[in-house]
N, C-alpha and C positions, 0 to 999 in steps of 0.2 A: 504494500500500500504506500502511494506516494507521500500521504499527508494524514496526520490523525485529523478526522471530523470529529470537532465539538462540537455539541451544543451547551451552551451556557446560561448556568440557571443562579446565577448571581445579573443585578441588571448593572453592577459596576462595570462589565464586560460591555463597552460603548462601541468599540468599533473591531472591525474582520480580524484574524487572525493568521490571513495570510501572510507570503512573502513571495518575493517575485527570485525567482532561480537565474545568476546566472546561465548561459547559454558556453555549451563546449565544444567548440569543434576542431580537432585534433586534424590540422590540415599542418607542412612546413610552412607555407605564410603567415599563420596565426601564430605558432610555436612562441613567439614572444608575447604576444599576450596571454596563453593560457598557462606559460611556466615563469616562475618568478622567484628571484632569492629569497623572498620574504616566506619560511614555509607555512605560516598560516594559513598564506596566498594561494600559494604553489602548486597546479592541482596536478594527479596521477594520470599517466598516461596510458591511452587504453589498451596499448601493448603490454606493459608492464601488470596486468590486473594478475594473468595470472604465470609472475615469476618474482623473484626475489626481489630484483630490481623492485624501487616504488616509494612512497613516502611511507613513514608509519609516525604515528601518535599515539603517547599515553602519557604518563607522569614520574617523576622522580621525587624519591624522598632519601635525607640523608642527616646526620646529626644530630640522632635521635627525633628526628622531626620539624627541624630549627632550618632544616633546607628544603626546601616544598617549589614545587615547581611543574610546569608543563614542561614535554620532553619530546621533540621532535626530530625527526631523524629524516634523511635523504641519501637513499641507497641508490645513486646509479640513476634517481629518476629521470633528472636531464643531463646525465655524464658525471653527475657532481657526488664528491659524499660528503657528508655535512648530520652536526648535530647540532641542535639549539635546546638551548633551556632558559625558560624563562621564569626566574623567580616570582614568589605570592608580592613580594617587593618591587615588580617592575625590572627587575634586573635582568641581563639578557648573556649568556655566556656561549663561547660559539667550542664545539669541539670537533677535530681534525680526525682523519682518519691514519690509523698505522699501517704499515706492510699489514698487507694482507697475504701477501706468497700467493695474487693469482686469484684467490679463491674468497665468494661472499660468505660462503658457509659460516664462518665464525670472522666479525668483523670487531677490533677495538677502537672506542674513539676517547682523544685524551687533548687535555689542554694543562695549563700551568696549576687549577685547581685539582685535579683529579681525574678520573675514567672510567671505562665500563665495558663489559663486551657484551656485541648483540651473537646472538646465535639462528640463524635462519634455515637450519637444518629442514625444517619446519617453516615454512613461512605465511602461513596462515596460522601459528600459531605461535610468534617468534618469542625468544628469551630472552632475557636481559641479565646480567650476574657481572660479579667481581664491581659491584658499585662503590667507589671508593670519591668520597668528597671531602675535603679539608683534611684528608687524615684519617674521615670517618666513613665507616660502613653506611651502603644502603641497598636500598630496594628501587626497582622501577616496572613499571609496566608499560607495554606498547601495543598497539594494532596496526594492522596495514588500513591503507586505507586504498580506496579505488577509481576508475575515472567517474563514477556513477558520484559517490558522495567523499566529503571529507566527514573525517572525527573531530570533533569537540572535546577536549577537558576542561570538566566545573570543576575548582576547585574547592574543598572544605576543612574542617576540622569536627571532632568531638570532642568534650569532656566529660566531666563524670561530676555533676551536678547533683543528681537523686543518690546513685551510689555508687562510693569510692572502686576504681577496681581498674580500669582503661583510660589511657588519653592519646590522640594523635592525630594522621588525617583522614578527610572523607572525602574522596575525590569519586567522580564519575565521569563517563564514556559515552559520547553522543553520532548515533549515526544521522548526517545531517540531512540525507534524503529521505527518512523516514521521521526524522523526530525521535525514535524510539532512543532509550535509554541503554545501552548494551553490555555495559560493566561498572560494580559499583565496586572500587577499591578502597578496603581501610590500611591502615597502617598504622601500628601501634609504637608509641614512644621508646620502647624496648627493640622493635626491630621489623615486627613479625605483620608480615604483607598475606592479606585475604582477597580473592575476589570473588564475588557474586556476578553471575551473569547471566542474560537473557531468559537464557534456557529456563532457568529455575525461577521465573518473577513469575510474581501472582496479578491476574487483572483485578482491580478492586476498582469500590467507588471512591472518590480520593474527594468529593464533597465539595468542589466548584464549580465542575464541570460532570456531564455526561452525555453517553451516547447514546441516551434514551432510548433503549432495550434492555437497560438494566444490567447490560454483561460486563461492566466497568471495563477498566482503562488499565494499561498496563504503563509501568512507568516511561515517563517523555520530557522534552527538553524542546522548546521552541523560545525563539528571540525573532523579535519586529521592532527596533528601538527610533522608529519615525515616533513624533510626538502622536500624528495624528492614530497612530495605532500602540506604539507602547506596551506590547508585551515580552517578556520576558518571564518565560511560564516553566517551573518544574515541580514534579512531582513524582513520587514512588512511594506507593501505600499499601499496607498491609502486608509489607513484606515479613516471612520465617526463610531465615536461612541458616541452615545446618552447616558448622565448621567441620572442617576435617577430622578436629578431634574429638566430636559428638558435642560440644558446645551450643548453643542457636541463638541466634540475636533476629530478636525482633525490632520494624523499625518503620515508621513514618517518616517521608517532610515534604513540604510542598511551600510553593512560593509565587505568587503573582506580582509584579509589580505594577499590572494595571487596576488591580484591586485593593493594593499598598497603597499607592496615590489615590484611587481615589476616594479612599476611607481615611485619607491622615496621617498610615501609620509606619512606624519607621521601619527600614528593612532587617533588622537585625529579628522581626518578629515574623510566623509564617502564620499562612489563612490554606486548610487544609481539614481532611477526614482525619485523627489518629484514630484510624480503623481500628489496630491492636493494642496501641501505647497508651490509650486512652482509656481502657482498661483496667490498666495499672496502674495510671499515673493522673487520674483522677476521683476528686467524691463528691460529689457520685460517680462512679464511671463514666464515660462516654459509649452508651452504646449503638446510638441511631446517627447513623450520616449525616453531615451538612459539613457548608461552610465556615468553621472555627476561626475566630482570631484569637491567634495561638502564642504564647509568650515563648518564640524559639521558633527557627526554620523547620528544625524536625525533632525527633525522640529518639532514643533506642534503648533497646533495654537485653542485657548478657544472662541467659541460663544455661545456670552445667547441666553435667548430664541426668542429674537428677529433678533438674526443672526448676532449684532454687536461683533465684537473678542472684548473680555475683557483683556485677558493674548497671552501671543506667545514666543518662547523663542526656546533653542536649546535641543536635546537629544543628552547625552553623557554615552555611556555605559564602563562598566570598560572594558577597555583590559591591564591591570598595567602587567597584567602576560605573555605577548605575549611577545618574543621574534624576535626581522628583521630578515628575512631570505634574503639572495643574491641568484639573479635569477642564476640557473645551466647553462644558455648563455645569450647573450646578448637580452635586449628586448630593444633595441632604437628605433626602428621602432612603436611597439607595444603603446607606450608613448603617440601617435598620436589617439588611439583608445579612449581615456579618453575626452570627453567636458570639460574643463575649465569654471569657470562662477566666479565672484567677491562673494565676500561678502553678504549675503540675508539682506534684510529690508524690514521691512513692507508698503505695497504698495496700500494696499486693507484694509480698516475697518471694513467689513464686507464679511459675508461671503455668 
C-alpha cells in the first residue's frame, strides 16, 4: 500500500495528510539530480536494489549512550563509499573507507574518532560490529534502503520514571513509501541493543485516528511540515514484545503535532490510545480508546519472565527540530475533543 488512509476522528485534524513524492527517473542525464552527497538526499539506484552496492540507514549509539546519532552509509551507490553520522547534537562526522582487498563483503569505515565494520554477507540483512567511539564500545543498526523508498530514523530516548531498572535510546525505522514503521531499536545505557520489527507489530486503535473498520493501524510515521498542512504524525500502540531472553516490554507512544498546536500543548507531551500502558499506569485504568492528552510521548513498561515489571518509565522522542504552528482559525471548541488524564504511576506490578 502506497499510503496509510486515515480517517480522523479528532476535528483538530484541519487539513489532508498528504505529501507530494518526489519523481525518479534513473536516466544518465538526470544522474545528477537524482544522486547527491548529501545522503539524506541521495536516492538508490535501481540497479543497485538488489546487490550490495546501495545506501543503507539506521542509527548509532556509543558511550554508554552519551553518543546517539543517525548513521548513514554509501556502498558503491554512485562509485562512492562514505559514512555519515549525524549526532542528536546536530553534529555531522564523515567516515572513510579502509582497504577492503577487492571485496564489499566485510567493509570498515574509520575516521580520527573511531570505526566500525559493516558486514554484507547478507545484505538485506546487513551487520554492523566492532563499534568503537571515543575509546568506547557500541552498537549500530542499518537497513538498505531502495530506488522505490528511503529510510527515516526518529530518534529517542527512555527513562525509568515509574520504575527504576533501564535507561537509554528509543530510536525507530521508517519506510518512507509506505509510512509504515519497520524497526523499533532500544539500547540500553549498559550496552545491550534490541530490535523489534515489522513482523511482530500488532495493529491496534492508537485513539486519533482510524480506519473505520475497526481493524486498527499498525505503527506509522508520516511528516507534511507546510504550515498549511503540519503534520508530523507517529504512533505504535499496543505493542508486546518478547526479548530474546523471555523478558516482554510492553509499550505505547504517539504524537501529533497538528493536534499539539492546535490544542496549546507543548511537545514534550503525546495525544495517543495507551492501549496497554494505560492499564498499568493509570487509576482508574485506561481501558476504552480515545484521544489522550498524555503527560509523555509514550510509556513502556519491562516484565521478567514471571510477569513481575522490573523497569517502567516514559518514551521521549526528539522533536528539538519542530517548529509551533498557529491554527489558520480558531479551534476553541475542538480543545474539548482531547481526554485530559493526570500524571501516570505505577499501579499494577505485574503484568
Amino acid at each position: 500500500m502506497k499510503r496509510i488512509l486515515l480517517l480522523v476522528v479528532v476535528a483538530t485534524l484541519l487539513f489532508s495528510c498528504s505529501k507530494t513524492e518526489e519523481p525518479f527517473i534513473e536516466t544518465q542525464e538526470d544522474l545528477s539530480m537524482t544522486l547527491n552527497s548529501d545522503l539524506s538526499i541521495q536516492k538508490a539506484l535501481q540497479r543497485n536494489d538488489n546487490r550490495k552496492e546501495g545506501l543503507y540507514t539506521g542509527v548509532i549509539i556509543a558511550n554508554e549512550t552519551n553518543f546517539h546519532g543517525t548513521l548513514r552509509i554509501n556502498v558503491a551507490n554512485d562509485g562512492n563509499y562514505l559514512a555519515v553520522v549525524e549526532t542528536v547534537e546536530n553534529q555531522q562526522l564523515l567516515f572513510g573507507l579502509k582497504d577492503s582487498a577487492g571485496s564489499i563483503d566485510l567493509l570498515t569505515f574509520f575516521n580520527n574518532r573511531g570505526s566500525f565494520d559493516l558486514d554484507l554477507s547478507d545484505f538485506n540483512n546487513p551487520v554492523i560490529s566492532n563499534v568503537n567511539i571515543d575509546g568506547t564500545a557500541g552498537n549500530a543498526k542499518v537497513v538498505k534502503e531502495t530506488s522505490a523508498a528511503k529510510i527515516k530514523a526518529v530518534l529517542g530516548i527512555f527513562n525509568e520514571d515509574f520504575l527504576p531498572g533501564f535507561t537509554g535510546t528509543w530510536d525507530f525505522l521508517v519506510n518512507t513509501s509506505t509510512d509504515y514503521i519497520t524497526d523499533i531499536i532500544i539500547t540500553t545505557t549498559a550496552g545491550q541493543m534490541n530490535t523489534d520489527v515489522a513482523a511482530n507489530f500488532e495493529a491496534s486503535d492508537v485513539g486519533c485516528y482510524s480506519t473505520g473498520d475497526g481493524s486498527g493501524l499498525y505503527p506509522f510515521f508520516f511528516q507534511d511540515l507546510d504550515p498549511a498542512v503540519n503534520n508530523y504524525e507517529m504512533y505504535s500502540i499496543g505493542q508486546v514484545w518478547e526479548l530474546p531472553n523471555g523478558m516482554t516490554i510492553i509499550y505505547d507512544f504517539g504524537f501529533s503535532k497538528n493536534i499539539m498546536d492546535a490544542n496549546g500543548l507543548t511537545y514534550d507531551r503525546g495525544v495517543f490510545n495507551p492501549a496497554i500502558t494505560g492499564q498499568y499506569l493509570f487509576d482508574p485504568p485506561i481501558t476504552e480508546p480515545g484521544c489522550y492528552n498524555l503527560d509523555g510521548n509514550g510509556y513502556y513498561l519491562v516484565a521478567d519472565t514471571g510477569g513481575t515489571f522490573i523497569a517502567g518509565g516514559r518514551i521521549i522522542l526528539d522533536t528539538s527540530g519542530l517548529v509551533p504552528v498557529t491554527p489558520l482559525r480558531s479551534i476553541t471548541s475542538n480543545s474539548e475533543e482531547l481526554t485530559k488524564l493526570s500524571t501516570p504511576r505505577l499501579i499494577s506490578t505485574s503484568l
